[in-house]
matplotlib code that plots the C-alpha trace (Angstrom):
import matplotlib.pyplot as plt

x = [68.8, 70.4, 67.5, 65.6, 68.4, 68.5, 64.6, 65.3, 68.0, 65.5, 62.8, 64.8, 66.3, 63.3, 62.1, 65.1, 64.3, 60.6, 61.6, 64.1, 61.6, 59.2, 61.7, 63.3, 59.9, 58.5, 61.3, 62.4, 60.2, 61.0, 64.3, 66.1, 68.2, 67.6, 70.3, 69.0, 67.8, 65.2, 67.1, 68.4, 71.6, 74.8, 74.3, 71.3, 72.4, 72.1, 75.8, 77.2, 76.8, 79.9, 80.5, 81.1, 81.3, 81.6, 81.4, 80.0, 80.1, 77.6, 76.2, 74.2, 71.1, 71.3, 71.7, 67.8, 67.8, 71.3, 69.8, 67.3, 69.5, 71.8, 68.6, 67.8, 71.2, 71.5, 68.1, 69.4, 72.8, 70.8, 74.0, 75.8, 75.4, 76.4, 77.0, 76.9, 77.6, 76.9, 79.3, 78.2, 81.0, 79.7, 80.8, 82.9, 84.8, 85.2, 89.1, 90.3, 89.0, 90.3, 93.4, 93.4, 93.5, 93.2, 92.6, 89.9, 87.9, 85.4, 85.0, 82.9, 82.4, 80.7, 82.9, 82.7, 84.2, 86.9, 88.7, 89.3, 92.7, 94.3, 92.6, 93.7, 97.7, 97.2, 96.1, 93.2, 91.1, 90.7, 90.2, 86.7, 86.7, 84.3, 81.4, 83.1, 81.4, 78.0, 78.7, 80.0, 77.5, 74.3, 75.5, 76.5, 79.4, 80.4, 79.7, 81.9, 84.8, 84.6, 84.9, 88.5, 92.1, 94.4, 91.5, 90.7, 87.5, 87.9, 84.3, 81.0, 78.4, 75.8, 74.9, 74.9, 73.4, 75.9, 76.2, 74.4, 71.7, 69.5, 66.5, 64.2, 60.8, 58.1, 56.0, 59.3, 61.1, 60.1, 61.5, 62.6, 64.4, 65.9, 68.2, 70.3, 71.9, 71.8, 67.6, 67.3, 69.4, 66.8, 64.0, 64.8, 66.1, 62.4, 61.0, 63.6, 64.4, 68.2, 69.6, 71.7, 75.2, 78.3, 80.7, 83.2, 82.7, 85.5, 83.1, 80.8, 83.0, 84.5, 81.3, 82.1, 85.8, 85.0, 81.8, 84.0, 86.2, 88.7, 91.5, 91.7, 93.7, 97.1, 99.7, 101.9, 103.7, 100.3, 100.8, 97.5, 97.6, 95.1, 94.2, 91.5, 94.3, 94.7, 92.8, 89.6, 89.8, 90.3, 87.4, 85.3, 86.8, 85.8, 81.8, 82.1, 83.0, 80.0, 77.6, 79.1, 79.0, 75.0, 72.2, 70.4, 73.2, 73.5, 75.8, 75.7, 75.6, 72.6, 70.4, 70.6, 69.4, 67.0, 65.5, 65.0, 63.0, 59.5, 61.0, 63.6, 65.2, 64.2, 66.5, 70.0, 72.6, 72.3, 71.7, 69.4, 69.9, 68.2, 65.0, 62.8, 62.9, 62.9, 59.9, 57.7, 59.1, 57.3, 54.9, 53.5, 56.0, 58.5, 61.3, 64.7, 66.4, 70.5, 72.5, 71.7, 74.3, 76.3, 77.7, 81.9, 83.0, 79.6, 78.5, 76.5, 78.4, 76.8, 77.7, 79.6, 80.0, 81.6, 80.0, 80.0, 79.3, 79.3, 80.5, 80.7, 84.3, 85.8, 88.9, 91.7, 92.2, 89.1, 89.4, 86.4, 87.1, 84.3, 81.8, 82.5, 82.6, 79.2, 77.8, 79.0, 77.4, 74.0, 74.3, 74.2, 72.4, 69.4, 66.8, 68.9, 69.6, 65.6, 64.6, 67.5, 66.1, 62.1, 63.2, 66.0, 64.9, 69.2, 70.0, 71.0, 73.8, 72.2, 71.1, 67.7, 66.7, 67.9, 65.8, 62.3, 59.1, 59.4, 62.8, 61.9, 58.7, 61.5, 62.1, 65.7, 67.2, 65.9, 67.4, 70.9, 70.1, 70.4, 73.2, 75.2, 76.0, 78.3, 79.8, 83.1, 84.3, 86.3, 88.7, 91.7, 90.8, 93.8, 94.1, 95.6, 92.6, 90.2, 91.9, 92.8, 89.7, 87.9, 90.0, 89.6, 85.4, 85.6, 87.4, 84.8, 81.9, 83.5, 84.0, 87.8, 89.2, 92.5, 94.2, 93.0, 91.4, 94.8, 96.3, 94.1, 94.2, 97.6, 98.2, 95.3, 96.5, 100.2, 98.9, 96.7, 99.8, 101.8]
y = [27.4, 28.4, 29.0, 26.2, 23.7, 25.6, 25.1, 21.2, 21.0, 22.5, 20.4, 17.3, 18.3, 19.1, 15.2, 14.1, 15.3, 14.3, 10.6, 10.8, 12.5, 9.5, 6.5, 8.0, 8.0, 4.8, 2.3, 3.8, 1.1, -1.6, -1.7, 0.2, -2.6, -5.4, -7.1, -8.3, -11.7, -9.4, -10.6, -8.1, -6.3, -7.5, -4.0, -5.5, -9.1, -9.4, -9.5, -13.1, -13.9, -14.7, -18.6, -19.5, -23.3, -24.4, -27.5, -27.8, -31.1, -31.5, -34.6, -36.8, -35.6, -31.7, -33.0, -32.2, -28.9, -27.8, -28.5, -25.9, -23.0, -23.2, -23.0, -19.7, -18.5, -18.6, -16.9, -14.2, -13.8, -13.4, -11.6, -15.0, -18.3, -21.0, -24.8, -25.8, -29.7, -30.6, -33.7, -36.2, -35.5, -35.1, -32.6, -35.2, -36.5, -33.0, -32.6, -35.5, -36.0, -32.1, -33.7, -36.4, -33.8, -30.0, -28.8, -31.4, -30.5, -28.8, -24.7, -24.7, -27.7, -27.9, -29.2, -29.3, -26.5, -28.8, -29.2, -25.6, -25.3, -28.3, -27.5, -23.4, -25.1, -26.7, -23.7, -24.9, -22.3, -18.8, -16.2, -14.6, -10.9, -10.2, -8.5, -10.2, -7.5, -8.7, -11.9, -11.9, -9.9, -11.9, -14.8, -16.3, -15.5, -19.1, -19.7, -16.8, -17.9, -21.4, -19.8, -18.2, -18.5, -15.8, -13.5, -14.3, -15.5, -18.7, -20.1, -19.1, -20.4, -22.7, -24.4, -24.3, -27.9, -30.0, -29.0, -30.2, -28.4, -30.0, -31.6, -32.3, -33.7, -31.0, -32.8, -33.1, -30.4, -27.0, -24.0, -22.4, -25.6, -25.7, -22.7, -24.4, -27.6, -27.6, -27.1, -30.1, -32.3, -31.4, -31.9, -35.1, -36.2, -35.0, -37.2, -40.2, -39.5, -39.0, -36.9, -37.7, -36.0, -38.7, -37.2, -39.7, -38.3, -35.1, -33.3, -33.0, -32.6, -29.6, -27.7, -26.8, -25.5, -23.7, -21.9, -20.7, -19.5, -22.0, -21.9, -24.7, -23.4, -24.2, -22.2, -20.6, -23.8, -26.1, -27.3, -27.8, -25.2, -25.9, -24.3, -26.5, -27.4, -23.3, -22.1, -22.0, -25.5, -26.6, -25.6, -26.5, -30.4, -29.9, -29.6, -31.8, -34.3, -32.9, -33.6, -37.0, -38.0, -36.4, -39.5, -38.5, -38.7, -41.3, -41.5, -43.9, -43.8, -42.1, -45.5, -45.3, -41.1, -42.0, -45.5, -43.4, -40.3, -40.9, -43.6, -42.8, -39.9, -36.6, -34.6, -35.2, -33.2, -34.2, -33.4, -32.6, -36.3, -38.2, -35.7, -37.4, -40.5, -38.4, -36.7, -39.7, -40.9, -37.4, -36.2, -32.7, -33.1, -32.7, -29.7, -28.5, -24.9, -24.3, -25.8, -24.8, -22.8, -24.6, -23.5, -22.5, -21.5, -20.6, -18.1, -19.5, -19.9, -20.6, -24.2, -23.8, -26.4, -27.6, -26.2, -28.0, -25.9, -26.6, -24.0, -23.7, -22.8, -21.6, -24.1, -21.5, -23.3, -22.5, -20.5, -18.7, -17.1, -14.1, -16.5, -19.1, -16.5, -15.3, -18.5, -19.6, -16.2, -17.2, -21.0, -19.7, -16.5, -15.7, -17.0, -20.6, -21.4, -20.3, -23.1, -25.5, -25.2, -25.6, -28.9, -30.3, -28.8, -28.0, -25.8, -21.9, -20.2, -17.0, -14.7, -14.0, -16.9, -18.7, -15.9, -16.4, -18.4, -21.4, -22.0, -20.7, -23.1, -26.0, -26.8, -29.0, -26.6, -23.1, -24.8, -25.3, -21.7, -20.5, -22.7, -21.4, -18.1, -20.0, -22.7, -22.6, -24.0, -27.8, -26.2, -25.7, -29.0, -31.2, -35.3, -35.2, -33.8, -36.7, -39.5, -37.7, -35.6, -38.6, -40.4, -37.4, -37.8, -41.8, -40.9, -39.0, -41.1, -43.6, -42.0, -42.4, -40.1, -41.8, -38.5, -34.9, -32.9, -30.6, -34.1, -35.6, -32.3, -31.3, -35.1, -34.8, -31.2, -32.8, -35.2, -32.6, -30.5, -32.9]
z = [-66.5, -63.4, -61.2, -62.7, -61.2, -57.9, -57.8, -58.6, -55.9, -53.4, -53.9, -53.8, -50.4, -49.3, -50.4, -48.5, -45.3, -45.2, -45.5, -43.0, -40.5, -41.4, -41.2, -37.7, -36.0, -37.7, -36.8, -33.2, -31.3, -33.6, -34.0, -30.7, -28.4, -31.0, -32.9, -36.2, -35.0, -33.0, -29.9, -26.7, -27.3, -24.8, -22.9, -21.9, -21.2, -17.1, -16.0, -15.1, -11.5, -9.3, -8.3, -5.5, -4.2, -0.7, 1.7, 5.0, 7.5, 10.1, 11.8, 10.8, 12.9, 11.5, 7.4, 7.0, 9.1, 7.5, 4.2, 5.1, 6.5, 3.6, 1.2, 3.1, 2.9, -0.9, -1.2, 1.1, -1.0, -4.3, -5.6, -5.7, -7.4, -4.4, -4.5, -1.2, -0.5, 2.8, 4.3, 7.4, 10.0, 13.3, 16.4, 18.1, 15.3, 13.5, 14.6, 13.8, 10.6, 9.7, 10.5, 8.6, 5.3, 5.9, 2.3, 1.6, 4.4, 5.0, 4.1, 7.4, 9.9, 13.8, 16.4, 20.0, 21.7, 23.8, 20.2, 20.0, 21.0, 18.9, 15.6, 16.5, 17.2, 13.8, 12.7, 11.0, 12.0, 10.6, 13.1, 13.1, 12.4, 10.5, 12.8, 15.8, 18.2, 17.4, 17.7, 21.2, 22.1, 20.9, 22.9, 26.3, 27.9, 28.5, 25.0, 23.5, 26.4, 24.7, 21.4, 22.2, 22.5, 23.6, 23.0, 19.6, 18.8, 16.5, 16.4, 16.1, 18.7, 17.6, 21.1, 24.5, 25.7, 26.8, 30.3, 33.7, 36.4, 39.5, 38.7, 41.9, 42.5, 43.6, 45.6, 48.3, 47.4, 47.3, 44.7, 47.9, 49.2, 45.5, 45.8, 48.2, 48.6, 52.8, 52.3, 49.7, 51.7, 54.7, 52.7, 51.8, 54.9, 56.3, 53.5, 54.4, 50.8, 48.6, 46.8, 44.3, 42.9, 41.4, 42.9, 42.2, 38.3, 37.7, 35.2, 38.3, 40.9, 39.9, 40.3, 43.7, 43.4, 40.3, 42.2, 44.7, 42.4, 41.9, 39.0, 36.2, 32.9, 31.1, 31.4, 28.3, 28.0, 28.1, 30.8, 33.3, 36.5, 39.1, 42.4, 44.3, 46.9, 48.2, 51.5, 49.8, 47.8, 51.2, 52.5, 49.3, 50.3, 53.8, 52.4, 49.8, 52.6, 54.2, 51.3, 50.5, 54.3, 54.7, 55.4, 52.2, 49.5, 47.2, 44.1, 40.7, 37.5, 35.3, 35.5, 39.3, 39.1, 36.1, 38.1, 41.6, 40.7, 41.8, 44.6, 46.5, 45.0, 45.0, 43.8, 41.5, 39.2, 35.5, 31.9, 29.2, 28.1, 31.1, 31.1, 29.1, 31.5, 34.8, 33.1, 32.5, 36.5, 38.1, 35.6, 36.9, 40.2, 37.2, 37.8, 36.7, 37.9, 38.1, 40.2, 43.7, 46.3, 49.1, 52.3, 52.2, 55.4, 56.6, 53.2, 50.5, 47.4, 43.9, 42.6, 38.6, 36.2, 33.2, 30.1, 27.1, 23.6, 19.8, 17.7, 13.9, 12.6, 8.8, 7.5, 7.4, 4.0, 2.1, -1.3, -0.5, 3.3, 3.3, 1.9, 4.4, 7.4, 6.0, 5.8, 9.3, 11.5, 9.4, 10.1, 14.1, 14.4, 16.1, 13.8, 12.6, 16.9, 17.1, 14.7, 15.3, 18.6, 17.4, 14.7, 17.6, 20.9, 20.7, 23.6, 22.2, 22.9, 21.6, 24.5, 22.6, 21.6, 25.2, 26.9, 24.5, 25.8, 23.6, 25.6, 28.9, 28.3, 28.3, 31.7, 31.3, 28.8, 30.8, 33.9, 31.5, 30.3, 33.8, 34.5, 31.9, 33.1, 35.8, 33.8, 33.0, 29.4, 29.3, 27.1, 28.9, 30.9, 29.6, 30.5, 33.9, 35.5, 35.6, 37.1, 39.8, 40.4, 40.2, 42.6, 45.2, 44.6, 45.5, 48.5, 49.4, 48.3, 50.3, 53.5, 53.3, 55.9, 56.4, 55.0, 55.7, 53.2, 52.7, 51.9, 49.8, 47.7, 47.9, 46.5, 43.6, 42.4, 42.4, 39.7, 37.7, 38.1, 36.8]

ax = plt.figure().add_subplot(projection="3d")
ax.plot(x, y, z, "-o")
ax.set_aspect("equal")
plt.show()
């Protein structure tokens, strides 16, 4: 009896281990990773992506082309899920309505660069760290100056278009003659022609003192320091009553420069805003290049200018401060200033993209691009500037020589000074 029940036990063992072999191998595809719904497992379940919301204000021009970037910025940060509400607040109103209500504003926002210091007082800005080397790099040193304050870089460059350069009329005045403002005044005195500068305007003015290296900043208390009365201002005033007291000048406002071309104008110091008309005035005598040189104490000295940048900066309030940062560099690198530049014809600030054939093709904004390597940012340009610059330049335009030119500074950097 004893080995018959061992026999038994055997065999059913044996029976045992067979089916197990057979139900392992016939369910393994069927039933591996599937709950008993038939459905995925949580270990497979994708994990939940991060959330991130944000705002952005631009004007009402860049909606459609903003629109676009940010699309492209949530297809390149697959990683994320971003809702990105885009506000209408333009560049010029951008501080004050920050103002108005920090923490409901905007995570990122464009603003013109001459707001830089009071939203940075305000402390409405955060300061940009994150690949800050790059960023200064890739674009124009005016454009990066305009950027910072006490060497921290608060904004990201979007533009660099709001600035001014010669235009002149080919068929009178030469490339050659361009370079310098003594050959254009004798080319147009050849033709019996003008040439046209508003002096009696601060924001052009101060092209010549800043060229020849002439100081207009704030001090540590904010309070405006200018220079354009020192040896060298003085000399600067002596040939800017030169220019102003030539046969062929002639000053106004832009409907006088944008009503002469092609008549009695032949060359004149404006914007990107007035090309279109002085285009359609010359047709192929058409031309724009920088700001030409002018004679200080017999040397040639380049003419500077005011440069005038927008720049794209993060709300020091936001919840979301890498995301914003991240979405401001992409909203103004290389490729978003190459097509805000192709759907806007915007002037860039980037050095590539400033440099490339469809810009170079542009003749108003390559003249700004050239230009804008000796411009000088409005920033630090507080109130008391104008009225008396201006009121030095219609002295001059008037041929008012009652007082010298040491007088008539010393007397306008009093007030700047003041």
């Amino acid at each position: 009896m004893l080995k018959k029940s061992r026999k038994i036990m055997s065999i059913l063992l044996s029976t045992i281990m067979a089916c197990s072999l057979f139900v392992g191998c016939g369910s393994k595809d069927d039933s591996a990773g599937k709950d008993n719904n038939g459905d995925k497992t949580a270990s497979e379940t994708p994990a939940e992506k991060e959330k991130v919301s944000l705002k952005v204000w631009g004007s009402q021009e860049d909606q459609q082309l903003l629109g676009e970037l940010v699309e492209s910025f949530k297809t390149a940060h697959p990683d994320k899920e971003y809702t990105i509400e885009l506000g209408v607040v333009g560049e010029p109103d951008a501080k004050t309505k920050y103002l108005e209500d920090p923490a409901a504003a905007a995570d990122v926002f464009a603003f013109a660069n001459d707001q830089l210091y009071d939203l940075v007082n305000a402390g409405g800005l955060y300061e940009v760290t994150r690949n800050k080397e790059a960023i200064m790099a890739a674009n124009v040193a005016g454009s990066v100056d305009a950027a910072t304050k006490d060497g921290k870089l608060y904004g990201y460059p979007m533009t660099a278009d709001n600035g001014y350069f010669l235009y002149y009329d080919k068929s009178v005045v030469s490339d050659e003659d361009a370079k310098s403002l003594d050959s254009i005044l004798a080319a147009a005195n050849k033709a019996g022609k003008k040439v046209f500068m508003d002096v009696s305007n601060g924001w052009y003015i101060a092209s010549f003192f800043l060229g020849a290296g002439g100081k207009l900043t704030m001090d540590d208390a904010g309070k405006q320091v200018c220079d354009f009365n020192n040896e060298t201002g003085v000399k600067v005033g002596e040939a800017i009553k030169a220019f102003t007291a030539d046969p062929a000048f002639l000053t106004g406002d832009d409907a006088v420069l944008t009503g002469g071309f092609g008549d009695n104008i032949v060359a004149g110091v404006s914007g990107t805003w007035t090309a279109d008309a002085i285009k359609e005035k010359l047709g192929d005598n058409f031309a724009a290049v920088k700001l030409p040189t002018f004679t200080v104490d017999g040397k040639q000295v380049q003419m500077g200018s005011f440069g005038g940048y927008k720049l794209i900066g993060v709300n020091s309030q936001t919840k979301a401060p890498v995301d914003a940062m991240e979405l401001a560099e992409f909203l103004t690198n290389e490729e978003s200033q190459a097509l805000r530049f192709e759907k806007r014809a915007m002037g860039p600030s980037n050095i590539k993209v400033s440099e490339s054939d469809a810009v170079k093709a542009n003749i108003p904004l390559a003249a700004l691009a050239m230009q804008s390597q000796f411009a000088t940012s409005q920033k630090e340009v507080l109130g008391t500037y104008w009225t008396p610059s201006e009121a030095f330049g219609t002295a001059m335009e008037a041929k008012d020589y009652s007082k010298s030119i040491k007088e008539q500074l010393d007397a306008m950097v009093e007030q700047i000074c003041q």
